[in-house]
One Martini backbone bead per residue (centre of mass of N, CA, C, O) as a GRO file, in nm:
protein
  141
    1UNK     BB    1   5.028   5.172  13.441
    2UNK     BB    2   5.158   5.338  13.242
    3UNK     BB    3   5.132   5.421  12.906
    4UNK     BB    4   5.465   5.411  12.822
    5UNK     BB    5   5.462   5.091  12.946
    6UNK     BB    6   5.237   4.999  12.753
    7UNK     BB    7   5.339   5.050  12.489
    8UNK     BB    8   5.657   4.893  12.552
    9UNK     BB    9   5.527   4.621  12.565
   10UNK     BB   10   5.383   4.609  12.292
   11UNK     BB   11   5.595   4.616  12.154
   12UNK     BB   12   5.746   4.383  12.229
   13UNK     BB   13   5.539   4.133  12.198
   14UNK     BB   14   5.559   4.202  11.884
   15UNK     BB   15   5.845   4.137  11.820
   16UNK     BB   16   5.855   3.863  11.924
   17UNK     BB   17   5.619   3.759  11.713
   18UNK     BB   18   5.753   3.835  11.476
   19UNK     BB   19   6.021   3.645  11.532
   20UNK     BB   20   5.807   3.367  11.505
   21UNK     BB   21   5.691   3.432  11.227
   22UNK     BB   22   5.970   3.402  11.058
   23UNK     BB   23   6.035   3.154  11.147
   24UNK     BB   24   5.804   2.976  11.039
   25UNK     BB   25   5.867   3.106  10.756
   26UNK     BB   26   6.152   2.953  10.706
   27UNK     BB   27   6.035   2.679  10.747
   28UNK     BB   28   5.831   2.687  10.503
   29UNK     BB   29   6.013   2.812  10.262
   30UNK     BB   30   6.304   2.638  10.368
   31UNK     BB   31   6.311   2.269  10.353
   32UNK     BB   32   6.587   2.199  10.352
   33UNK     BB   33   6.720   2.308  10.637
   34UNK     BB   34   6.460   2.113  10.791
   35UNK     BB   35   6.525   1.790  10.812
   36UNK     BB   36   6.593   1.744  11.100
   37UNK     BB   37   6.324   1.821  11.213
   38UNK     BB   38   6.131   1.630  11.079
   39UNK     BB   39   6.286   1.374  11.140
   40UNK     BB   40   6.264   1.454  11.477
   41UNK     BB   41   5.988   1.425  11.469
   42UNK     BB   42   5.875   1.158  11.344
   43UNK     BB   43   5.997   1.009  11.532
   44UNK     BB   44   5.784   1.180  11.758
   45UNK     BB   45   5.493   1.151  11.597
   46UNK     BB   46   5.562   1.434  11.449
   47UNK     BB   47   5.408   1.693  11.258
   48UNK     BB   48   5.519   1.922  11.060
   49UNK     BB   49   5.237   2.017  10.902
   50UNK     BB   50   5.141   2.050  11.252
   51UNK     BB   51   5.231   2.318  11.316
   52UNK     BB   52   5.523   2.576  11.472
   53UNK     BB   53   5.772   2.732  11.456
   54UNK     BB   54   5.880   2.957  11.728
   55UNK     BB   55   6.198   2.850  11.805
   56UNK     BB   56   6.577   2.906  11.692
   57UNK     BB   57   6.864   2.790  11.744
   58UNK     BB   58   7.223   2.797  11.585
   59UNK     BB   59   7.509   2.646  11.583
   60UNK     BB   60   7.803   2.624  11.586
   61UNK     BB   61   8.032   2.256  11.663
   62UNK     BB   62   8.231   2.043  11.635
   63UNK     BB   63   8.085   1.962  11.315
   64UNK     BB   64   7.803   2.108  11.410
   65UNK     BB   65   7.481   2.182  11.457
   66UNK     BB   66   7.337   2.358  11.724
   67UNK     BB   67   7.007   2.305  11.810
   68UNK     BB   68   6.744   2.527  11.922
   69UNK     BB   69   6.336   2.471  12.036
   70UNK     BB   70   6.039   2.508  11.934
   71UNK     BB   71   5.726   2.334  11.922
   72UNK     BB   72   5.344   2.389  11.808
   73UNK     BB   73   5.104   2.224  11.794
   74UNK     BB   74   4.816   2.233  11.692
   75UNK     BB   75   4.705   2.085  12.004
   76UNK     BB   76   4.915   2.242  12.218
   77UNK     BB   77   5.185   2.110  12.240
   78UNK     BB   78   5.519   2.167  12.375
   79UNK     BB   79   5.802   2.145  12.254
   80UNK     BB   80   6.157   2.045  12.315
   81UNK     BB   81   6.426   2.097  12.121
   82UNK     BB   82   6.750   1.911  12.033
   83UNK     BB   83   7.040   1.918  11.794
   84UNK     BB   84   7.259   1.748  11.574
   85UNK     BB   85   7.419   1.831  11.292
   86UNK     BB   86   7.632   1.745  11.077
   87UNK     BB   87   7.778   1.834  10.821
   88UNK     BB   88   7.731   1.901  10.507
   89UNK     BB   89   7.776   1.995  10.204
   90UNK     BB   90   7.590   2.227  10.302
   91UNK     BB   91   7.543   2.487  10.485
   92UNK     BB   92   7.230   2.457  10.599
   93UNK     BB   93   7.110   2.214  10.388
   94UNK     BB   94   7.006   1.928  10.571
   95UNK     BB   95   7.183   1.671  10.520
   96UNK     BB   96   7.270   1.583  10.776
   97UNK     BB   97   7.307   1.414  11.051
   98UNK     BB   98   7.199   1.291  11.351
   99UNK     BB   99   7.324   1.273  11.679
  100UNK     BB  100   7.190   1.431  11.855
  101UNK     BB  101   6.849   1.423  12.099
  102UNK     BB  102   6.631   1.611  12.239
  103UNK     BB  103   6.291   1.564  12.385
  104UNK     BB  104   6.032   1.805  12.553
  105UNK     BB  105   5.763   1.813  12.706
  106UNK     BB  106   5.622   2.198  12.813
  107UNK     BB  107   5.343   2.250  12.838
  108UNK     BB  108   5.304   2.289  13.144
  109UNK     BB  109   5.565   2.519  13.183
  110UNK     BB  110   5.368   2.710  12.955
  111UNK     BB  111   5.290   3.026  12.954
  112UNK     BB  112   4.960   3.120  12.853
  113UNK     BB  113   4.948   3.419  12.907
  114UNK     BB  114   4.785   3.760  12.879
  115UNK     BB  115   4.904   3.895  13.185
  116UNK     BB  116   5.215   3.958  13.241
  117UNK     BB  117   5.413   4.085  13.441
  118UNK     BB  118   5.627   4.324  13.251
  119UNK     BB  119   5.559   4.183  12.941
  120UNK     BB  120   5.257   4.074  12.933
  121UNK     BB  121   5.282   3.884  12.707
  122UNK     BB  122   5.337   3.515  12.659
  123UNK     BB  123   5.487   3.310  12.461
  124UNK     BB  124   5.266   3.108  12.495
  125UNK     BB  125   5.061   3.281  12.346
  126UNK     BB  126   5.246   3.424  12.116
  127UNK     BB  127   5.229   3.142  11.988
  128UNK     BB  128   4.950   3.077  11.908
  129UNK     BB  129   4.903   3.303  11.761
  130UNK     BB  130   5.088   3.252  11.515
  131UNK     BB  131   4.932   2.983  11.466
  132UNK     BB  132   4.683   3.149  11.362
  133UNK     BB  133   4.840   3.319  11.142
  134UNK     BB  134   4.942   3.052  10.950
  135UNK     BB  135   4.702   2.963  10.895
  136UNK     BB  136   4.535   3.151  10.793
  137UNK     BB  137   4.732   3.203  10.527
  138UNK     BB  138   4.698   2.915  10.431
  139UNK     BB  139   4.415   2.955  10.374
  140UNK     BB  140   4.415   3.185  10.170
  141UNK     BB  141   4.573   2.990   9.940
   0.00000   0.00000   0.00000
């Protein structure tokens, strides 16, 4: 692989995480707009203050937010969650109720690989990264 084609893989994968780590913080943040993910994993005996939102995607849909996105356990398990949630009084404002929910462990399914052709490293493992960031961050507090 040519200099500049390394260089510009290590660029994207730099982005990646940084877009993870922005979603990561947002979540920590403003837990306010988060109360329906809280809600979600707790259903699923996962604990929101371990682990790391690492992909969320939000959109308005007939009445709801459709959420869909990944969440990576402390203990290194990625989890692939959806939910509906009904409009609250103010818009993200996390008051809704959840209508529908699909939870699904993607563990075995999610490449953890520091060395994927063409893209450099794999989600799964810029996801670890941003979790170890996350933590070291928390721990400097």
């Amino acid at each position: 692989m040519s200099r500049r084609r390394q260089q510009n893989v290590q660029q994207q994968a730099n982005s990646r995480l940084e877009a993870m780590l922005e979603t990561a913080q947002a979540f920590s943040r403003h837990p306010e707009r988060y109360e329906w993910l809280r809600a979600l994993l707790a259903t699923y005996a996962l604990d929101s203050h371990d682990g790391v939102l690492v992909e969320l995607k939000s959109v308005p849909d007939q009445g709801c937010w459709a959420h869909s996105g990944l969440w990576l356990t402390a203990d290194g398990r990625f989890i692939r969650f959806a939910a509906d949630e009904t409009y609250g009084a103010r818009p993200l404002d996390g008051s809704g109720r959840i209508e529908f929910t699909r939870i699904e462990d993607v563990t075995t399914s999610t490449s953890v690989s520091q060395h994927v052709p063409g893209v450099g490293m794999s989600d799964g493992y810029l996801a670890f990264e941003a979790l170890k960031l996350v933590r070291e961050a928390s721990e400097a507090i």
